[in-house]
C-alpha positions as CSV (number, residue, x, y, z in Angstrom):
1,X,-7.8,7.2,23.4
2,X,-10.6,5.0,21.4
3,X,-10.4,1.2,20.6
4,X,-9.1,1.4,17.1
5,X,-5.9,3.6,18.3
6,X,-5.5,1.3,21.3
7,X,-5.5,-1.5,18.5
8,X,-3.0,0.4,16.6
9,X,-0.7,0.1,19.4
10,X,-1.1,-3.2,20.7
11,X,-0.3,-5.0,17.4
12,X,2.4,-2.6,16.7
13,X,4.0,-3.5,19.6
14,X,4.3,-7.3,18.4
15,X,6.6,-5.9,15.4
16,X,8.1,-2.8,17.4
17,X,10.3,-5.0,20.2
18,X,12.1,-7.3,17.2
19,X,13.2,-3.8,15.2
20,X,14.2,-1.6,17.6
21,X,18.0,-2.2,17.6
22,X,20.1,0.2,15.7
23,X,21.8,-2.5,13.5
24,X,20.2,-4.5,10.9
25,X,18.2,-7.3,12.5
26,X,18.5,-11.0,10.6
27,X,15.3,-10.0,8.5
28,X,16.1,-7.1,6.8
29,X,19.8,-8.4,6.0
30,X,17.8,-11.1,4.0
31,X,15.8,-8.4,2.7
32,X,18.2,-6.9,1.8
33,X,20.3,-10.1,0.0
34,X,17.4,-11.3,-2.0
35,X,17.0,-7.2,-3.5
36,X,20.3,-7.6,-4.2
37,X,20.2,-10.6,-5.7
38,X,17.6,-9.5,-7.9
39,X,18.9,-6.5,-8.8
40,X,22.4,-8.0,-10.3
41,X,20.3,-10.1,-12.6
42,X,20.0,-7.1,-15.1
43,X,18.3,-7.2,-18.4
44,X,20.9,-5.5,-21.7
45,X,18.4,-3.1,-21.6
46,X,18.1,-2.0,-17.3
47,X,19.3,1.3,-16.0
48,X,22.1,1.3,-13.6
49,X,20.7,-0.8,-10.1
50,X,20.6,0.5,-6.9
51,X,21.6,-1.1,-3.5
52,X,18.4,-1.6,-1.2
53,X,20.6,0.6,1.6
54,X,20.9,3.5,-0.6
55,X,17.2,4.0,0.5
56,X,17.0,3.4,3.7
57,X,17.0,7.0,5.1
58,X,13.7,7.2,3.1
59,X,11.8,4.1,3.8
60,X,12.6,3.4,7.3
61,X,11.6,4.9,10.5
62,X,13.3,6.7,13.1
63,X,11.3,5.3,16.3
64,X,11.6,1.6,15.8
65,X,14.4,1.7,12.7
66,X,12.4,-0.9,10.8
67,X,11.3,-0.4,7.3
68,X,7.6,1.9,7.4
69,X,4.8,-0.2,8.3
70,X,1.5,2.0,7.8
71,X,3.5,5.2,7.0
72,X,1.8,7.5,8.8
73,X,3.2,11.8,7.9
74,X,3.0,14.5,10.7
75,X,1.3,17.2,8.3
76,X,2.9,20.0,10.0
77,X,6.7,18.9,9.0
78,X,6.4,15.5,6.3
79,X,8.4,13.7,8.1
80,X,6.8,10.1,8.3
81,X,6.8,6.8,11.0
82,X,4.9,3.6,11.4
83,X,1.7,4.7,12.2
84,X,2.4,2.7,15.8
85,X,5.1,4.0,16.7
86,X,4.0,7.9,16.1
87,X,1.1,6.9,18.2
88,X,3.1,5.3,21.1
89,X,5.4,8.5,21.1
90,X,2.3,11.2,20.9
91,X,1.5,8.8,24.4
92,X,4.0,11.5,26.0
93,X,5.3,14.3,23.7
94,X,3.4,16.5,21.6
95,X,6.7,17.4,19.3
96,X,7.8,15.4,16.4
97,X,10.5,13.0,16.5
98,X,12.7,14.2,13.9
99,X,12.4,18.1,14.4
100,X,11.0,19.0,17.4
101,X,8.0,21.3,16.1
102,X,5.2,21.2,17.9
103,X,2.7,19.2,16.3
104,X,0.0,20.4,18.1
105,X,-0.8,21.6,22.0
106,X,-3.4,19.3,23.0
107,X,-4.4,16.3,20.0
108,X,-1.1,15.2,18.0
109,X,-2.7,12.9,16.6
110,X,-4.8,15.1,15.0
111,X,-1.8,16.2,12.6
112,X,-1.1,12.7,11.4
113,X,-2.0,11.5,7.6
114,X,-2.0,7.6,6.6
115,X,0.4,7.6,3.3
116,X,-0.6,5.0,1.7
117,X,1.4,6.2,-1.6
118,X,4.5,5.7,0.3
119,X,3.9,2.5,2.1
120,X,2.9,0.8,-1.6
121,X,6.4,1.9,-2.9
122,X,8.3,0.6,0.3
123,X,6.3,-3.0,0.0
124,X,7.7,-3.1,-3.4
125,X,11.1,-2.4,-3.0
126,X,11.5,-4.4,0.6
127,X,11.4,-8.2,-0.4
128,X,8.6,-10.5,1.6
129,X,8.0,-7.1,4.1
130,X,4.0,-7.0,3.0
131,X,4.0,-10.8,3.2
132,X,5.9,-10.7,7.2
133,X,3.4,-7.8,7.9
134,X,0.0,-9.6,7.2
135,X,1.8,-13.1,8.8
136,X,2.0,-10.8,12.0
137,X,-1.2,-9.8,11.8
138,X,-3.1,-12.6,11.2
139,X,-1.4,-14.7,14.1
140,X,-2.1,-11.3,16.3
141,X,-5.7,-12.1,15.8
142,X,-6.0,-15.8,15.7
143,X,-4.5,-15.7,19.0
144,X,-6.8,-13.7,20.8
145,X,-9.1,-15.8,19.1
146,X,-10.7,-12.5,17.3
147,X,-12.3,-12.7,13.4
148,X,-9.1,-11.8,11.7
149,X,-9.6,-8.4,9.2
150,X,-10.9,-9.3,5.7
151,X,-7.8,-7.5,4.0
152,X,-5.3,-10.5,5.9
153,X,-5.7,-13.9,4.6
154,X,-4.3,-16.7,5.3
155,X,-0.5,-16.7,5.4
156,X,-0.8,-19.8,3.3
157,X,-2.3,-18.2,0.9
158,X,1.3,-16.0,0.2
159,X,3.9,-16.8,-2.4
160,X,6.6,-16.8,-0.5
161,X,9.2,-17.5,-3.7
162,X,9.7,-14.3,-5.9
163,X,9.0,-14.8,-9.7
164,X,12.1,-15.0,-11.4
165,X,12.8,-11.4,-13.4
166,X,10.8,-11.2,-16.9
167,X,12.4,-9.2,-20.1
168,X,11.0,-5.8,-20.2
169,X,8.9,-6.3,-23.5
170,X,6.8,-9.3,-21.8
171,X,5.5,-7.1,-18.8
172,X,1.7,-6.0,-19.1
173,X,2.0,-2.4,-19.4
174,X,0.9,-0.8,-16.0
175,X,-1.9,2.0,-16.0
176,X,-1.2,5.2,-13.8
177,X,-4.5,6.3,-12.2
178,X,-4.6,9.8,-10.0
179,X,-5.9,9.4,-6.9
180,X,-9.8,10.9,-6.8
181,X,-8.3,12.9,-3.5
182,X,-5.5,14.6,-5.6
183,X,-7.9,16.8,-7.4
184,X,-6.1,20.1,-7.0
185,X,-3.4,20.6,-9.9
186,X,-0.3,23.6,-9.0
187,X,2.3,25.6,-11.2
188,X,4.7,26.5,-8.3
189,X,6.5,29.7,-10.6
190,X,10.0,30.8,-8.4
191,X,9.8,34.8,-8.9
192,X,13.3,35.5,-7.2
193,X,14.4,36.7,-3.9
194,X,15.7,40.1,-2.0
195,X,18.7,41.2,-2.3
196,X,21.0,38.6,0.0
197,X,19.7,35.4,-0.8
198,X,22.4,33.9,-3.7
199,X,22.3,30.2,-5.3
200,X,18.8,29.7,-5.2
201,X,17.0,28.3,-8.5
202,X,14.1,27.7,-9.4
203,X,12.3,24.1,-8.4
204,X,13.2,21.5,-10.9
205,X,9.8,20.2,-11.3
206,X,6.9,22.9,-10.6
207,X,3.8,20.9,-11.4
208,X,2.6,19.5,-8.5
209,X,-0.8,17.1,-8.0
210,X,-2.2,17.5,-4.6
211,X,-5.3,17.5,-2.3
212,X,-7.3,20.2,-2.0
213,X,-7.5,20.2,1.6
214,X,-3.6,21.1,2.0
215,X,-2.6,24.4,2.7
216,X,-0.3,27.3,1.9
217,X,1.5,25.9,5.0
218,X,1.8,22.8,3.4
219,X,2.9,23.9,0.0
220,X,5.6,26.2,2.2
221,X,6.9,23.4,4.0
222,X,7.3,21.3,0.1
223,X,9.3,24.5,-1.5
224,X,11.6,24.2,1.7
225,X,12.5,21.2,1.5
226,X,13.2,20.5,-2.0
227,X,14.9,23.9,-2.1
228,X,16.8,23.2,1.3
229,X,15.6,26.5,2.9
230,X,17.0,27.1,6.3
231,X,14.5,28.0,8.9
232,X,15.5,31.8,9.2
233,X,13.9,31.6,5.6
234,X,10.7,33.3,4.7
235,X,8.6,32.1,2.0
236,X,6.3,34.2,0.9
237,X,3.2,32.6,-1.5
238,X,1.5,34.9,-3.9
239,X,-1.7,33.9,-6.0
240,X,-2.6,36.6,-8.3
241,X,-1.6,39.9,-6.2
242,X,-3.3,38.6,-3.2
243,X,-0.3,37.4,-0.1
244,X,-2.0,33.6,0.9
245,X,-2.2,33.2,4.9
246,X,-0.6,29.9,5.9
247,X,-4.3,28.3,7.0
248,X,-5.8,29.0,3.9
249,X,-6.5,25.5,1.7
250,X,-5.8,25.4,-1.7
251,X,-9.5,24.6,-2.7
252,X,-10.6,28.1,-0.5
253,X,-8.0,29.8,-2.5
254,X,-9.7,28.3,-5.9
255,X,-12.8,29.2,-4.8
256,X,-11.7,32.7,-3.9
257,X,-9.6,33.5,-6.3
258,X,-11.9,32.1,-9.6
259,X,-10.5,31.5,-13.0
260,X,-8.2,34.0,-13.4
261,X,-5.8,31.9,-10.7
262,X,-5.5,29.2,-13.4
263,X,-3.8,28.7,-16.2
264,X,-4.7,25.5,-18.1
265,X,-6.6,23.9,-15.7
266,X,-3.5,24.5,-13.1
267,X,-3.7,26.7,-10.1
268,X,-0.6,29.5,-10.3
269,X,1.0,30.1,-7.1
270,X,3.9,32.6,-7.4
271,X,6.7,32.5,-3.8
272,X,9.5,34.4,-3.2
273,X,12.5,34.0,-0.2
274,X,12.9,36.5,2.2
275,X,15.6,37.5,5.0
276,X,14.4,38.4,8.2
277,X,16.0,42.4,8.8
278,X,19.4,42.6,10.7
């Protein structure tokens, strides 16, 4: 294992210890007050609020049961962990946590994805977690007396007091920007299934942004799990008249199948469910 993983590890062990208990620890019960707090203070104009806990199947992990620090995905099930704490475990298993695939034979850790998506939406929701995170890290360094990482300042430097809720109509207007690594655009079109498979619809949304380095395995794994597909299951992707293999990438299939794959700008993928014979 090289430096940087062994780095990986060693300062995620100086969170893990302190959020390894099943029950809430003192931290994310404040957490978890001051989102609460801030959530009853509702403008005329809010949308119903939402407890913090309501979440917490989504934005915490299953090792160390602390909210996701460096969400790291297994690509071969999208199922996420601190990016420490999937290390540690790949120390002596090869399977994920949550599911038991096989990630892979030899180099698990060759199957893991930083999501940095998913960690910016937890350090938004999770009161003072980015500000804990970078406090920990920055005393990790200073005392091993190491040059601390230009990202972490100075914990000084933090506001730890939340500004108080603004009206709506005095926010700047945010900007949403597409990743430049998303640069592969999918209609997912639901064409039925055999005879046997009932109360299956079609995906509520079908447009899906996505790097052009995921697979047909990948885009499998998405339809299953937003269409709760058990495991005995087939999915079958179509693109044009051509069957996909799993391995295939979606920016080989682009590439192979041309401009008559697309409609709009969009590649078309076409699946259809399956029943393995009696």
């Amino acid at each position: 294992m090289d430096g940087t993983v062994d780095r990986v590890v060693e300062e995620g062990s100086t969170r893990g210890c302190s959020r390894t208990d099943a029950s809430l620890s003192g931290e994310d019960e404040r957490r978890d007050s001051d989102h609460s707090q801030r959530t009853h203070e509702t403008h005329p104009d809010d949308e119903r609020s939402l407890h913090l806990r309501e979440f917490y199947p989504y934005i915490r992990c299953a090792l160390c049961n602390g909210f996701f620090i460096d969400a790291t995905t297994i690509t071969e099930c999208l199922h996420t962990f601190c990016k420490s704490c999937i290390v540690k475990h790949f120390f002596y298993s090869n399977r994920c946590p949550n599911c038991s695939i096989v990630v892979h034979q030899t180099q698990p850790l060759y199957s893991i994805r930083s999501d940095r998506q998913l960690q910016d939406i937890v350090f938004k929701m999770v009161p003072y977690l980015e500000e804990d995170e970078k406090s920990r890290i920055y005393a990790f360094y200073k005392r091993r007396g190491l040059d601390v990482p230009k990202p972490v300042a100075s914990p000084a430097t933090y506001p730890w007091k939340l500004p108080q809720r603004q009206k709506k109509d005095m926010l700047p207007q945010s900007v949403f920007t597409i990743p430049s690594e998303l640069d592969v655009s999918l209609m997912l079109e639901f064409v039925g299934a055999e005879k046997g498979i009932e109360n299956y619809k079609p995906l509520e949304r079908k447009y899906v942004r996505v790097s052009g380095e995921a697979t047909v395995r990948h885009v499998e794994l998405f339809i299953r799990r937003k269409m709760e597909l058990s495991q005995n299951c087939k999915v079958d992707v179509v693109c044009g008249e051509h069957l996909l293999e799993q391995c295939q990438s979606l920016r080989e299939v682009c590439n192979t199948m041309g401009k008559n794959a697309l409609q709009d700008g969009m590649l078309v993928l076409h699946f259809g469910l399956v029943l393995p014979a009696q």
